[in-house]
C-alpha positions as a Markdown table, in Angstrom:
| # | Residue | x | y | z |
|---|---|---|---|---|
| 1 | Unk | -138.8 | 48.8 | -49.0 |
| 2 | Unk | -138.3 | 45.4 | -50.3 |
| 3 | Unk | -140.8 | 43.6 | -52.2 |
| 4 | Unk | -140.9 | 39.8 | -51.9 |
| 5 | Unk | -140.9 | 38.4 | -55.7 |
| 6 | Unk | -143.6 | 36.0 | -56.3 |
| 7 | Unk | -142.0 | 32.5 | -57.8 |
| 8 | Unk | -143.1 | 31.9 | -61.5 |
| 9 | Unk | -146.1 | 29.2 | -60.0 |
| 10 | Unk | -147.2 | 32.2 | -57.3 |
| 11 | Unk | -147.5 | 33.8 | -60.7 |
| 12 | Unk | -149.4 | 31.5 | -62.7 |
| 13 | Unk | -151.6 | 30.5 | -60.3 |
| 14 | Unk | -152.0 | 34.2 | -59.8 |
| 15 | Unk | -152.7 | 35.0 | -62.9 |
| 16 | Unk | -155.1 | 32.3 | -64.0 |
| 17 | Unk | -157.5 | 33.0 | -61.0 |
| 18 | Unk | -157.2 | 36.4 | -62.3 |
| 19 | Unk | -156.7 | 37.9 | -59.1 |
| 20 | Unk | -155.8 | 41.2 | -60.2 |
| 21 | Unk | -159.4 | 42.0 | -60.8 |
| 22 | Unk | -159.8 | 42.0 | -56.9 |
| 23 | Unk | -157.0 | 45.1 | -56.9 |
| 24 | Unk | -157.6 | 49.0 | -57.4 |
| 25 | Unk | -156.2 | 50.4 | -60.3 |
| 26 | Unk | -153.3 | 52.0 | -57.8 |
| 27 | Unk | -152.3 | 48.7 | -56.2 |
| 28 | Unk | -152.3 | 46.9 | -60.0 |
| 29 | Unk | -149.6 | 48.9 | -61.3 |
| 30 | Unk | -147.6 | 49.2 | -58.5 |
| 31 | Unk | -147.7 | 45.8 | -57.6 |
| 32 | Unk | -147.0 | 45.0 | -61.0 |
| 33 | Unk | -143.9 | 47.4 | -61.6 |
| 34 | Unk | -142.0 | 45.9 | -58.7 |
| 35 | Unk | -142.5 | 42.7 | -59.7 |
| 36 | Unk | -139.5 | 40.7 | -61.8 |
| 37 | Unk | -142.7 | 38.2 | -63.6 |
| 38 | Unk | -145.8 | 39.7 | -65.2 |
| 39 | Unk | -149.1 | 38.4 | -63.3 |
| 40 | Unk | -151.7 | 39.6 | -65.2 |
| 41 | Unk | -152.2 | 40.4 | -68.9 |
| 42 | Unk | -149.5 | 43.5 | -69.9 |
| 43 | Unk | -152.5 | 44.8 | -71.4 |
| 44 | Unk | -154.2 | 45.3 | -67.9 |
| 45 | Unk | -150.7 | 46.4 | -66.6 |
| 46 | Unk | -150.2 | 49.2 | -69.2 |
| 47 | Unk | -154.0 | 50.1 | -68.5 |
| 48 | Unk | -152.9 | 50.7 | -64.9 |
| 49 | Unk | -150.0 | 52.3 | -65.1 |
| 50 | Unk | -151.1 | 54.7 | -67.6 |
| 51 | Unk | -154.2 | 55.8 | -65.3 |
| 52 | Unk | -151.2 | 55.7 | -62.0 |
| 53 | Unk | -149.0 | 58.6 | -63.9 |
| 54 | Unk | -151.8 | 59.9 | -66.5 |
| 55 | Unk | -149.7 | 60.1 | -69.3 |
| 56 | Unk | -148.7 | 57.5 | -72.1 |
| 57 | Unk | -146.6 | 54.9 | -71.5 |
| 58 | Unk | -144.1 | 53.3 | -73.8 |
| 59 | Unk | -143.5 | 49.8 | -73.9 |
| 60 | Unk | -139.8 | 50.3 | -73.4 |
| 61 | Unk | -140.4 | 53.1 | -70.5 |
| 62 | Unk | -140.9 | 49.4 | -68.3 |
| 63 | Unk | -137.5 | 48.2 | -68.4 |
| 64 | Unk | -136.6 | 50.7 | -66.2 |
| 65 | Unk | -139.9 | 50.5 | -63.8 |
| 66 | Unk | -137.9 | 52.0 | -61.0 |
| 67 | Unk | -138.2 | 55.0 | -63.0 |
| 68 | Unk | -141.7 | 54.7 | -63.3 |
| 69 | Unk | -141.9 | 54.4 | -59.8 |
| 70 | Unk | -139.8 | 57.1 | -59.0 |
| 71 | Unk | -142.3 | 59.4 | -61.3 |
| 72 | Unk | -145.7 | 57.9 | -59.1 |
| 73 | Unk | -143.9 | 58.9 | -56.2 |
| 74 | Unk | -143.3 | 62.4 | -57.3 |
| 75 | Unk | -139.0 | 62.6 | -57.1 |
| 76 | Unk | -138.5 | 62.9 | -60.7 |
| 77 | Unk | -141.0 | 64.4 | -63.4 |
| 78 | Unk | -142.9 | 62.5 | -66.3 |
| 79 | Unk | -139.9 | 62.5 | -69.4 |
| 80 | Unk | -140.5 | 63.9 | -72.3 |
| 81 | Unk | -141.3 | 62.3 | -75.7 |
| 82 | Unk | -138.0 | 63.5 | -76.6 |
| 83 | Unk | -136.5 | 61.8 | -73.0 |
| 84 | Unk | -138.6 | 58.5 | -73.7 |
| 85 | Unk | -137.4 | 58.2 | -77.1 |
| 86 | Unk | -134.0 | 58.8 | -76.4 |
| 87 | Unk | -134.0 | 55.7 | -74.0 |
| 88 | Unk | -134.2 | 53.4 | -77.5 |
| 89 | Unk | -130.5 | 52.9 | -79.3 |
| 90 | Unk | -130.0 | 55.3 | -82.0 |
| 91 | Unk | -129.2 | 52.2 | -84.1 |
| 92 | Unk | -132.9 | 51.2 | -83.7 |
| 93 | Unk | -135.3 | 54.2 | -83.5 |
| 94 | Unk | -137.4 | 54.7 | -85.9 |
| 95 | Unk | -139.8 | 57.8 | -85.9 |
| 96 | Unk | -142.8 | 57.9 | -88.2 |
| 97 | Unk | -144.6 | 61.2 | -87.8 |
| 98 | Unk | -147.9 | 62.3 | -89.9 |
| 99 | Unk | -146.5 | 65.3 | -91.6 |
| 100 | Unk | -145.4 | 65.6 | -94.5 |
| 101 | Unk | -142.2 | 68.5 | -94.5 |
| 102 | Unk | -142.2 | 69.1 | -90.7 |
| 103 | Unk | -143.6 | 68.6 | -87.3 |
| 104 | Unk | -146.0 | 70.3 | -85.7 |
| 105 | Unk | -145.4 | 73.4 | -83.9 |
| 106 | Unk | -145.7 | 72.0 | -80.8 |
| 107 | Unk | -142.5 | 69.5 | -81.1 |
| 108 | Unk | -138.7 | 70.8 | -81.8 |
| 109 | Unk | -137.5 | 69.1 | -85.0 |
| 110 | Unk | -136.4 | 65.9 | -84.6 |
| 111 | Unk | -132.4 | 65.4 | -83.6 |
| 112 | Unk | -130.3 | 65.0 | -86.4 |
| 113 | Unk | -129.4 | 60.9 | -85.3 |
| 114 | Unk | -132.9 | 60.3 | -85.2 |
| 115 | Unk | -134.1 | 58.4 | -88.7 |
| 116 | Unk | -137.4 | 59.7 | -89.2 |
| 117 | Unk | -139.9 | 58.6 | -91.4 |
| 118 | Unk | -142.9 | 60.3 | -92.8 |
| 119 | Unk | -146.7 | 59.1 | -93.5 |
| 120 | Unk | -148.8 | 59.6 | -96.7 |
């Protein structure tokens, strides 16, 4: 199903009537993931989408939104951290983790191209 993009002035006018207050938390964040412009405040975007797939969602995760989309709709499975992170360049990542000489049971060890950086 296509959706019809609003224009960058449907947008505006869109978002400074804050018209997004008048939709359900649903139609917010998938209204907002098919469109090309953000509407409303990411903030109130994020806050949608992360009630939508109940789970975290990283700011990078919504340049692909079709993937996010997909995962509402139940034909792939939420990623995991080790997925989501793997979607930055190697070149770029950065993982800061709160312990000192290893992570927590519940995570493998990092892979060996990620730079990792501890706290404390």
């Amino acid at each position: 199903m296509t959706v019809r993009q609003l224009t960058r002035e449907e947008c505006i006018a869109f978002a400074e009537s804050k018209g997004w207050e008048k939709l359900t938390v649903e139609a917010r964040a998938l209204a907002g993931l098919q469109q090309e412009r953000l509407f409303m405040p990411f903030e109130v975007l994020d806050k949608a989408v992360v009630q939508l797939l109940g789970r975290p969602v990283y700011t990078h995760e919504y340049a692909t939104p079709a993937a996010l989309l997909a995962e509402y709709r139940g034909e792939v499975k939420a990623p995991t951290l080790e997925e989501v992170l793997a979607l930055i360049p190697p070149e770029t990542l950065i993982v800061v983790t709160p312990w000192p000489d290893s992570s927590p049971a519940s995570l493998s060890p990092p892979p060996s191209r990620w730079r990792t950086r501890t706290r404390g």
